[in-house]
Residue frames as a rotation matrix with the C-alpha (Angstrom) as fourth column:
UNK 1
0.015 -0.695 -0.719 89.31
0.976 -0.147 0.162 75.22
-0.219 -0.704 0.675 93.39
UNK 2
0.900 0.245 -0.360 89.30
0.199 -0.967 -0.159 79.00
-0.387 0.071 -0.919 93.87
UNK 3
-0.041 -0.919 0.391 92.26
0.997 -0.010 0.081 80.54
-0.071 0.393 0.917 91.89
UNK 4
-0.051 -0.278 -0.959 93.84
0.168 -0.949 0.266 83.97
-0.984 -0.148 0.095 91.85
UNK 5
0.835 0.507 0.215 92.84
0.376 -0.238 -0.896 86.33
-0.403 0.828 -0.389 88.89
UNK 6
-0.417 -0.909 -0.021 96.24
0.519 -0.257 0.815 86.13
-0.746 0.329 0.579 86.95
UNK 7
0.644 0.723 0.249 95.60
0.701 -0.429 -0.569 89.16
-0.305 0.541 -0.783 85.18
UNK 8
0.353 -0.706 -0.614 99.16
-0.512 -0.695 0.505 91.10
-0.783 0.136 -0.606 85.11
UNK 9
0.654 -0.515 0.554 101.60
0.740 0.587 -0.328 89.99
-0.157 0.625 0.765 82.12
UNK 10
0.138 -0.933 -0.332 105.31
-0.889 -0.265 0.374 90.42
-0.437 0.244 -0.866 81.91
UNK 11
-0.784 -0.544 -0.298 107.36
-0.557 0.406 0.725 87.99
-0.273 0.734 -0.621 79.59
UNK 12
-0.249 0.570 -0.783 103.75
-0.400 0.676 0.619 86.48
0.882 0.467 0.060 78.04
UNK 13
-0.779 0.169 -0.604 103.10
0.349 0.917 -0.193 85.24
0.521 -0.361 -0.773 81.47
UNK 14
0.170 0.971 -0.170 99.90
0.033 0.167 0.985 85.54
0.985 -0.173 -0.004 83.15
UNK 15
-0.767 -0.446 -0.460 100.78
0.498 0.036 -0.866 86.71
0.403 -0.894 0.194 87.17
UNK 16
0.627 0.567 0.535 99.35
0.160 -0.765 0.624 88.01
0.763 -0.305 -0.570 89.95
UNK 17
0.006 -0.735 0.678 100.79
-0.497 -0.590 -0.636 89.42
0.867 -0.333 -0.369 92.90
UNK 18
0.728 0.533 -0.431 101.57
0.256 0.373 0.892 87.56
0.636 -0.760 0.135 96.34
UNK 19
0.167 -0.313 0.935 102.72
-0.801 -0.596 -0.056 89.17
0.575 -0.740 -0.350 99.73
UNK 20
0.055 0.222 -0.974 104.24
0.194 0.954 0.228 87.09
0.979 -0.201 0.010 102.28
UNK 21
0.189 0.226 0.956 103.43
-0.801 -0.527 0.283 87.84
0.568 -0.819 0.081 105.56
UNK 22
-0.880 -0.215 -0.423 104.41
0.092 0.798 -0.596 85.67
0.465 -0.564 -0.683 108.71
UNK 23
-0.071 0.931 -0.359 101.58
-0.046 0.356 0.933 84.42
0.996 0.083 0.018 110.11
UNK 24
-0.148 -0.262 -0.953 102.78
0.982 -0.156 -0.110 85.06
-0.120 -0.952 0.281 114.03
UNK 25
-0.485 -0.458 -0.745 104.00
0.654 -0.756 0.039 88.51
-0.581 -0.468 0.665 113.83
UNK 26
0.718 0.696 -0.019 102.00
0.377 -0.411 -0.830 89.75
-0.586 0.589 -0.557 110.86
UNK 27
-0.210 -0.856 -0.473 105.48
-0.196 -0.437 0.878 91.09
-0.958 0.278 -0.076 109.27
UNK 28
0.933 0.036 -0.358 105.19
-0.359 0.002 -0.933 91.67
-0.032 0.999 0.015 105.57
UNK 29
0.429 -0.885 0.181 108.06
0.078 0.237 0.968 89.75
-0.900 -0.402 0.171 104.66
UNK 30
-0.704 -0.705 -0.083 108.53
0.142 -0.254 0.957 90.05
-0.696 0.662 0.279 100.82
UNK 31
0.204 0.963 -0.177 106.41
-0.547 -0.038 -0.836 90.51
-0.812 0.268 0.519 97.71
UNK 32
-0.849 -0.446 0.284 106.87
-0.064 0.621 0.781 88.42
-0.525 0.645 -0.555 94.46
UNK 33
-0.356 0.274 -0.894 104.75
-0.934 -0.127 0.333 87.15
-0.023 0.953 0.301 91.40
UNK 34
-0.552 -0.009 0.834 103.14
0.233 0.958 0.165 83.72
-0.801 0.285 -0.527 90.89
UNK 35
-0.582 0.072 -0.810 101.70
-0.779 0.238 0.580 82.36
0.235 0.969 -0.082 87.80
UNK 36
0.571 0.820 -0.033 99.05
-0.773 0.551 0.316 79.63
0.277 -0.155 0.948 87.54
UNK 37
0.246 -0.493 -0.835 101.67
0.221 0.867 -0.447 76.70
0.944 -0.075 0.322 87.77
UNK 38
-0.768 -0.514 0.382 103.59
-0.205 -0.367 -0.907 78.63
0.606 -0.775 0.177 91.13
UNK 39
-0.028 0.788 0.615 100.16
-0.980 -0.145 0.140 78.71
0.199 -0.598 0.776 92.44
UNK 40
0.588 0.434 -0.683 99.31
-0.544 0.837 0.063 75.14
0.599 0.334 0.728 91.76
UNK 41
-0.086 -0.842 -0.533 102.60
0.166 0.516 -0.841 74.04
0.982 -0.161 0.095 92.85
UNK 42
-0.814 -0.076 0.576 102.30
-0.481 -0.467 -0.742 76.24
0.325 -0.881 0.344 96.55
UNK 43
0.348 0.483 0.803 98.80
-0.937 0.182 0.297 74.79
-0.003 -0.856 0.516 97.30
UNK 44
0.383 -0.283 -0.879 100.23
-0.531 0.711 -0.461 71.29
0.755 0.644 0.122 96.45
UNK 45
-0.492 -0.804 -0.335 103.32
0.163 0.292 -0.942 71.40
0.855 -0.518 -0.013 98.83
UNK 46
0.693 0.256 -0.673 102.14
0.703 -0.037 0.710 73.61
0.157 -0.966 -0.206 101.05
UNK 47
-0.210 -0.814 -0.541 105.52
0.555 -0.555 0.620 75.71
-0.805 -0.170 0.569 100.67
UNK 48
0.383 0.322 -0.865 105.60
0.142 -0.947 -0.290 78.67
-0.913 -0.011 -0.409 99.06
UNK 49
-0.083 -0.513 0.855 106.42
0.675 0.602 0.426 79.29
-0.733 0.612 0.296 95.15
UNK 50
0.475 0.592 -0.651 106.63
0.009 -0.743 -0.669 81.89
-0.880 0.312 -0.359 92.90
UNK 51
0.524 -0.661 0.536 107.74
0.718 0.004 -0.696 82.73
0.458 0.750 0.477 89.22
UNK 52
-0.246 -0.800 -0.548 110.94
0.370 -0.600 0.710 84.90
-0.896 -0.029 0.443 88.86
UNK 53
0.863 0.414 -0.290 110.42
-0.046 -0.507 -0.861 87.45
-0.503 0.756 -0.418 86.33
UNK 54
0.504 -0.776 -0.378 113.81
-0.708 -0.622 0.333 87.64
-0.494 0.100 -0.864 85.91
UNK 55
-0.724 -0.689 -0.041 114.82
-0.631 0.638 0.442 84.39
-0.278 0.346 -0.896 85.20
UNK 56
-0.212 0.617 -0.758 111.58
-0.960 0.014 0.280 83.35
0.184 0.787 0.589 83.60
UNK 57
-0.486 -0.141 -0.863 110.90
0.245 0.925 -0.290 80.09
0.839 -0.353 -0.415 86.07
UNK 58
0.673 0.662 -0.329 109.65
-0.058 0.491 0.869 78.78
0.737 -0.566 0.369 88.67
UNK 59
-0.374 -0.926 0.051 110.83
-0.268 0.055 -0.962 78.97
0.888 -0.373 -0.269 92.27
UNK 60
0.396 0.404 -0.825 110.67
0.561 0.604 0.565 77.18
0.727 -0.687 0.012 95.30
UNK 61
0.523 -0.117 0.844 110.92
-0.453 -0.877 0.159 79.68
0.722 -0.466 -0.512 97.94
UNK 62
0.388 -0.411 0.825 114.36
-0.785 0.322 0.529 78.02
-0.483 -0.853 -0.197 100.27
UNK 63
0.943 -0.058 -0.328 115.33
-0.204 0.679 -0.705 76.06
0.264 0.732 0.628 97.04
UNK 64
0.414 -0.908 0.069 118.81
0.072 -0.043 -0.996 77.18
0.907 0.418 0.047 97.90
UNK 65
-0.315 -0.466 0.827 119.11
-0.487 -0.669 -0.562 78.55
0.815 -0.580 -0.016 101.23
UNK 66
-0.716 -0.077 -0.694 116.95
0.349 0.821 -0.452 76.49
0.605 -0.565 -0.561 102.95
UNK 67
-0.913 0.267 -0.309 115.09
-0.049 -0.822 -0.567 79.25
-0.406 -0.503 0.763 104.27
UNK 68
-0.783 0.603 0.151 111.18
0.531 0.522 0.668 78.10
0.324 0.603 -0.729 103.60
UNK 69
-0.666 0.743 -0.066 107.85
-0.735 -0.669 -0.109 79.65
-0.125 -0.024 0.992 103.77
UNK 70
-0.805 0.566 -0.177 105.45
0.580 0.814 -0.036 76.95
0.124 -0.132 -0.983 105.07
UNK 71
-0.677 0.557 0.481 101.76
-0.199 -0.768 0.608 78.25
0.708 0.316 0.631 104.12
UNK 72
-0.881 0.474 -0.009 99.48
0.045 0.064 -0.997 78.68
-0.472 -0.878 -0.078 107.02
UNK 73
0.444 0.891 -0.099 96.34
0.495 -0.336 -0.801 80.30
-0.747 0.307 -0.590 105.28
UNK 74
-0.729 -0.357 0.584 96.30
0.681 -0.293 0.671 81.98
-0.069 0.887 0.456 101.80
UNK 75
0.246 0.759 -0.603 93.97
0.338 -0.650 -0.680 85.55
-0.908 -0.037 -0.417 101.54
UNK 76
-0.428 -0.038 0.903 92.86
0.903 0.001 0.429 86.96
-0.017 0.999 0.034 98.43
UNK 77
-0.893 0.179 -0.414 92.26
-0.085 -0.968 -0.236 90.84
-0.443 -0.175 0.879 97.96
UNK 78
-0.024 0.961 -0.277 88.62
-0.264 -0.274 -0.925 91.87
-0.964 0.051 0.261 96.40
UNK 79
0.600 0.507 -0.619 89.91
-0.708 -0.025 -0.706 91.30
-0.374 0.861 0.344 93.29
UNK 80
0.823 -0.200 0.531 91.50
0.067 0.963 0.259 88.19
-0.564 -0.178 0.806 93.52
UNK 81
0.740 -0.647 0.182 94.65
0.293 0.067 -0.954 89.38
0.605 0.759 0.240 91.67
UNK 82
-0.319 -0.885 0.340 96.69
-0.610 -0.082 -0.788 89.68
0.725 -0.459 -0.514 94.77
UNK 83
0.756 0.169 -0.632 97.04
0.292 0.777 0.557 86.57
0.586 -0.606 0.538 97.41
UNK 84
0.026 -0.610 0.792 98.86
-0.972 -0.201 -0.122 87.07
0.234 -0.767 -0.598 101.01
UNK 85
0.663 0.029 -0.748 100.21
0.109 0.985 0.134 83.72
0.741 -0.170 0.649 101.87
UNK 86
0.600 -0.080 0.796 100.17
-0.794 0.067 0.605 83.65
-0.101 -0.995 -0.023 105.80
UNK 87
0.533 -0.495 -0.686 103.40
0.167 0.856 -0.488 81.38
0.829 0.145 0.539 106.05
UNK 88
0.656 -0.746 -0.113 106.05
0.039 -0.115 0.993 80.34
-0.754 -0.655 -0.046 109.14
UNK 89
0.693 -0.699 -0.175 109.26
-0.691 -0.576 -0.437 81.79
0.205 0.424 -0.882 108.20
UNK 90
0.939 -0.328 -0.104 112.49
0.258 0.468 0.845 79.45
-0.229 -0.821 0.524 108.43
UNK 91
-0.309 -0.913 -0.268 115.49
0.931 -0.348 0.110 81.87
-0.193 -0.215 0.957 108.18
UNK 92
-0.751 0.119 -0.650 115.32
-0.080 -0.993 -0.090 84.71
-0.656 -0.016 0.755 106.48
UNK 93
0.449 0.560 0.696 113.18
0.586 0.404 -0.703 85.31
-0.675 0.723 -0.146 103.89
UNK 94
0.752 -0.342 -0.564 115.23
-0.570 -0.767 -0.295 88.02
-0.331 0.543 -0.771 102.27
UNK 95
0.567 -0.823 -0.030 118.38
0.615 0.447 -0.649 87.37
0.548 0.350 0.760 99.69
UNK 96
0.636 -0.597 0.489 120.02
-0.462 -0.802 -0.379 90.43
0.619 0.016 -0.786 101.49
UNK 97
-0.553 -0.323 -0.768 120.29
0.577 0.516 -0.633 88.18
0.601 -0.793 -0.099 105.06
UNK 98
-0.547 0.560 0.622 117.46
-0.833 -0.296 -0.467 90.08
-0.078 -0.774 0.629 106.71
UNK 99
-0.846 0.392 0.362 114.29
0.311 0.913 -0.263 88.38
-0.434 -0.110 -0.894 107.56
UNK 100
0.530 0.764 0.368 112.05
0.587 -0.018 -0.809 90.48
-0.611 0.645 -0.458 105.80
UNK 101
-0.454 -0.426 0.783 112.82
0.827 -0.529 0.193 92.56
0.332 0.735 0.592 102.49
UNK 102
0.451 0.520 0.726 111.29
0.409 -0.843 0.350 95.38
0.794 0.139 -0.592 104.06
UNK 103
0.314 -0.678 -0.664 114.24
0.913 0.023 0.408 96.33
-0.262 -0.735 0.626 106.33
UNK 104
-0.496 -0.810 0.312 114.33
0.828 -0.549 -0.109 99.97
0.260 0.205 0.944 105.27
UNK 105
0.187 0.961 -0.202 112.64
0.923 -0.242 -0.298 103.04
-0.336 -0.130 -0.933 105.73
UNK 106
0.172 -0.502 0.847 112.72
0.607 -0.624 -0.493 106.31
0.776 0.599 0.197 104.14
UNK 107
-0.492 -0.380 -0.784 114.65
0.871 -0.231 -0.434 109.03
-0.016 -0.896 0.444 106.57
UNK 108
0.169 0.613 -0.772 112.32
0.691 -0.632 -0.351 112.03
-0.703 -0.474 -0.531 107.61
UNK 109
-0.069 -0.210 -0.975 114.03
-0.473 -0.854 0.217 114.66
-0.878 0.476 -0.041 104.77
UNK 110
0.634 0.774 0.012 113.31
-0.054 0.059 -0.997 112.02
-0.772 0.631 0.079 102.19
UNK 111
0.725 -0.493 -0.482 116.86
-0.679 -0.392 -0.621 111.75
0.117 0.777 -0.619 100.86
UNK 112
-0.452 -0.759 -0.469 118.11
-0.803 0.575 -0.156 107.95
0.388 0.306 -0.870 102.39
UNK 113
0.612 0.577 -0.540 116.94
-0.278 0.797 0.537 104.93
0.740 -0.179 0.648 103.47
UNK 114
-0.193 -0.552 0.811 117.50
-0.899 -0.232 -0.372 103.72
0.394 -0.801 -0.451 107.16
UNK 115
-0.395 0.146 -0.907 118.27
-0.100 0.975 0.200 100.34
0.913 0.169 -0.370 107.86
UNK 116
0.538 0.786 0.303 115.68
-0.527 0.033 0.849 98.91
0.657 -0.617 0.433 110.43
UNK 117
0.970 0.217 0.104 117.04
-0.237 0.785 0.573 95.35
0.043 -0.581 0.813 111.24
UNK 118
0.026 -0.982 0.186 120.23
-0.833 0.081 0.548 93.50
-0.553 -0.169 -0.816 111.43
UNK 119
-0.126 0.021 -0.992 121.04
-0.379 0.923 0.068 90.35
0.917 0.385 -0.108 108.84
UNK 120
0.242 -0.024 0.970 120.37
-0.865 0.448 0.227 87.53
-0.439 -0.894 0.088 110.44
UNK 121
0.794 -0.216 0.568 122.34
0.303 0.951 -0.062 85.55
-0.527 0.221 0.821 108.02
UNK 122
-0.103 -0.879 -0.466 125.52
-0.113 -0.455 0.883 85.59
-0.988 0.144 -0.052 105.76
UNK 123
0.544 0.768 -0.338 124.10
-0.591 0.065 -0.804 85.94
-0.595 0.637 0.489 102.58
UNK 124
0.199 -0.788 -0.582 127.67
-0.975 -0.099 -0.199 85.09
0.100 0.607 -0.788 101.09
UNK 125
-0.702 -0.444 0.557 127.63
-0.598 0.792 -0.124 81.99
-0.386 -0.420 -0.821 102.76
UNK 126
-0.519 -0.458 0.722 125.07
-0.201 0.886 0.417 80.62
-0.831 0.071 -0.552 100.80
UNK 127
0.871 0.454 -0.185 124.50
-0.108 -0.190 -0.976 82.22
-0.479 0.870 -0.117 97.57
C-alpha cells in the first residue's frame, strides 16, 4: 500500500500534512496532521482522520458534531509528505460553524481579516 512520507515530528510523532478539499466545489476546507495510524484508520473507514497535535490523539473527523468528511480520492504532493483527501462535506467542516476554515481574507491595507462566509452552524450548540 502506498503511504504518505511521515516525515514532520511534533510531540515524537511522525506526521505529514493533509488538506481537505471538497471534492464538488474544489474548496480547501481545512488543513490538519495525520500520523501513520490516522492514515491507516482514514483508508480503512473511508472517513477522514487525523492526529490532534494538541491533544496528542487521534480523531475522527465528525466524532462530535457529526459533521463528516467521506473520502472520495486521496492525492499525494511530489513528495509524498502532504495528502489532499478529496472528501463530501456533511456540515461544516470548521469548529468556528463555517464550512471551510478558510473563511477569511486579509483586507487590501493588510491590517484585518474579512470574513468571507456566514456560519452555517451554532458552534455552541454542539461543542
Amino acid at each position: 500500500m502506498i503511504k504518505p512520507n511521515f516525515r514532520h515530528e511534533i510531540n515524537n510523532q511522525k506526521l505529514a500534512t493533509a488538506i481537505a478539499q471538497d471534492y464538488e466545489s474544489k474548496e480547501v476546507l481545512m488543513l490538519a496532521f495525520i500520523n501513520q495510524e490516522a492514515y491507516d484508520k482514514s483508508i480503512e473507514t473511508g472517513y477522514a482522520h487525523y492526529y490532534s497535535t494538541s491533544r496528542d490523539s487521534i480523531w475522527f473527523k465528525g466524532e462530535e458534531s457529526g459533521h463528516t468528511q467521506e473520502i472520495k480520492d486521496i492525492l499525494f504532493d511530489c513528495d509524498k509528505d502532504a495528502v489532499i483527501f478529496m472528501v463530501k462535506q456533511t456540515g461544516g467542516a470548521c469548529h468556528t460553524g463555517h464550512y471551510s476554515c478558510f473563511y477569511s481574507k486579509l483586507s487590501d491595507d493588510n491590517e484585518n481579516l474579512i470574513e468571507l462566509d456566514e456560519k452555517i452552524f451554532n458552534p455552541d450548540e454542539i461543542y
